[in-house]
C-alpha angles and dihedrals in degrees: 000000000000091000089055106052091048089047089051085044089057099046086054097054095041090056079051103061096240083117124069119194094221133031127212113264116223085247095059094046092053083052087052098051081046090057083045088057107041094046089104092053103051092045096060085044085054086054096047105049086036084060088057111084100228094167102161100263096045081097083173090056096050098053087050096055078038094062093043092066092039094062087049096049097047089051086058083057101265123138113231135199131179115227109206115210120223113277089240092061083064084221133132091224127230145296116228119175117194132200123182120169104178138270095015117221097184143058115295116245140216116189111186129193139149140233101205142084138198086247107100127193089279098054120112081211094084102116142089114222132179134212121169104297090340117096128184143198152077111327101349091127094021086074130295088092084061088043091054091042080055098053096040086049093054093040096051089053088045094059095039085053109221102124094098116127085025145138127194127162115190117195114186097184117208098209101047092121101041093023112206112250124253088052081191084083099021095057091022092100092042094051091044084048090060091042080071093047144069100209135025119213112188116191098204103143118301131234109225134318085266098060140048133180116264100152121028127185126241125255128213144136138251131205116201116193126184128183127188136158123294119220138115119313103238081070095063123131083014118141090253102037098038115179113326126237100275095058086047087053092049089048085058098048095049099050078048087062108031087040119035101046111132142141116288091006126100132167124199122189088216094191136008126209129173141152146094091306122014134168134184136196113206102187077058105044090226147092148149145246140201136187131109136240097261091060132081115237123257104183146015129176124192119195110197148161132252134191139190143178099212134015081250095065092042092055097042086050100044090054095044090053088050090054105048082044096060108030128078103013126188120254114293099355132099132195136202122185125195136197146225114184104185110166112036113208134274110227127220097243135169094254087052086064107043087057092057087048076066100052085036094069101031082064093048094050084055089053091241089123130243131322127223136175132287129239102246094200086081095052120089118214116288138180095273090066081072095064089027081106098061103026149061108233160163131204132187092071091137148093119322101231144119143218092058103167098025132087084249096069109148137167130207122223106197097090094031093106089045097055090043088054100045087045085059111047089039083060092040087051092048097041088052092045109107090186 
């Protein structure tokens, strides 16, 4: 009877929370009071690289972040090389530090980041500023906040010295946000790089001390042209002049959205163009049209988005826009669409989870309460979806902050020194895991 009441007890206190699964080690409270006494630190380091433009075409900018990182990393013991991109990619390149310590116990790691921002050398957006816990500017929460979580993180373990038998690779990409095509070239170093590994930890922003990533959707792009007959517009729906280009598009549009909704995909015709004449510039994300009222239509072009959770749902998506594409035309018009898929997806997969297990009860064991996943139907596409395919891994390690792509980016740091500790001790615990 005895063994029973203390067993129900247990389990009582245990649904309560009064029980972690996992204590602090000494080790990884001495990591915690490092990361206390390098915040300053860190802080000044996140001014300084946030003051340097790194848009992703100031190819100049992003070396130079780049060469800031370099220069910390190296002093933590990593060996760091600079990956210059063809000219004709119009990229900076990439960072990768590197540290290797010999026979490795433990779980390889790959820790990703990126340098560059969506402000580019014209941009008003171009100043830290600090007030109170609340700091602004290009890039502080997207992502140079994760870069330098990274970095703490790294540099705590490092003092405290348990990166011994250990292997971790960090790749802070410079052309995450406007990634350089092919991305055959451009994410080549980064896959090679998980090919080395075993998991893959990616420190875009995070979404709460609750949640982490552990499934992001693709991101590409689809382009949507229409043709018909020009001629005057009393002629329209005749035998010899038909619809004209503008109704076929709107017959395309609107299969898309009665038709392809589904969970985890969305589709979004971005900009529209038709007339007698149009043209579009894509590095510029702009074009024009002419025509007048009296005057059928000849063209249109759409240029649109397009996300998915899994290749399958890509490929049943793709094929089911090219059908409603080609098939029942109006009268007299034609259409062609075209894809480019440039972040694949990363897949919610059982490794996935067990890794979050991991961060799960590292956060519990720092009384910050459980964490669960994230709906990746609210993520966008990010650099880990490139390695997705070779490696277990979770992404949104990052800073807790809001406005990123907009002039009002800002990062709390309330919760900085938490992240950067969670980020360590759930590196400290991987890279000790056998299994």
């Amino acid at each position: 009877m005895r063994t029973s009441k203390i067993i129900v007890l247990f389990l009582i206190m245990a649904a309560s929370g009064h029980i972690q699964a996992q204590k602090l080690t000494e080790i990884e409270k001495e990591v915690i009071a490092i990361i206390d006494k390098n915040n300053d630190y860190a802080i000044s380091l996140l001014e300084k690289v946030v003051n340097i433009n790194s848009g992703s075409l100031n190819v100049k900018g992003v070396k130079k972040v780049g060469d800031v990182f370099a220069t910390e990393f190296e002093s933590i013991g990593f060996k760091s090389r600079w990956i210059d991109m063809p000219a004709e990619l119009n990229r900076a390149g990439h960072l990768f530090c590197e540290l290797n310590t010999g026979q490795v116990d433990g779980k390889k790691l790959l820790l990703i980041g990126h340098l560059d921002t969506v402000f580019e050398e014209d941009s008003p957006f171009q100043e830290y500023k600090r007030d109170g816990d609340r700091v602004s500017g290009p890039g502080v929460d997207d992502m140079k906040g994760g870069d330098l979580i990274i970095y703490a993180a790294l540099k705590a373990l490092q003092e405290a010295g348990v990166l011994n038998n250990t292997q971790i690779i960090v790749a802070i990409t410079g052309d995450e946000e406007k990634a350089g095509c092919p991305i055959s070239i451009s994410r080549k170093d980064l896959v090679d790089a998980a090919k080395r590994s075993d998991i893959a930890l990616g420190f875009e922003g995070a979404t709460g001390l609750n949640y982490a990533t552990v499934a992001r959707r693709s991101s590409g792009g689809w382009v949507l042209k229409t043709e018909g007959v020009q001629a005057h517009s009393s002629g329209i729906f005749t035998e010899n002049v038909g619809a004209g280009a503008i109704f076929e598009m709107s017959r395309i549009l609107t299969a898309f959205y009665n038709e392809l909704p589904e969970e985890y995909l969305t589709f979004n015709p971005s900009t529209v163009i038709g007339g007698t004449a149009v043209n579009f510039d894509e590095m510029q994300s702009k074009g024009y049209a002419s025509g007048k009222d009296n005057i059928v239509p000849r063209e249109t072009i759409v240029h649109g988005d397009i996300r998915c959770l899994s290749k399958e749902q890509i490929e049943a998506t793709v094929n089911k826009m090219k059908a409603i594409v080609s098939s029942n035309h109006l009268p007299k018009t034609n259409a062609t669409i075209s894809f480019n898929l440039k972040y694949p997806p990363m897949k919610p997969t059982p490794g996935n989870y067990e890794v979050l297990k991991v961060l799960d009860e590292v956060s519990k064991a720092m009384g910050q309460g459980a964490v669960e996943a994230y709906d990746p139907g609210k993520r966008g596409a990010g650099d880990i979806s490139f390695v997705a395919e070779y490696v277990d891994g979770l992404d949104g390690l990052g800073t807790m902050g809001g406005g990123s792509h907009t002039p009002k980016e800002y990062m709390d740091l309330t919760h900085f020194k938490d992240l950067t500790k969670r980020a360590a001790l759930l590196i400290y615990r991987l890279i000790n895991t056998t299994s």
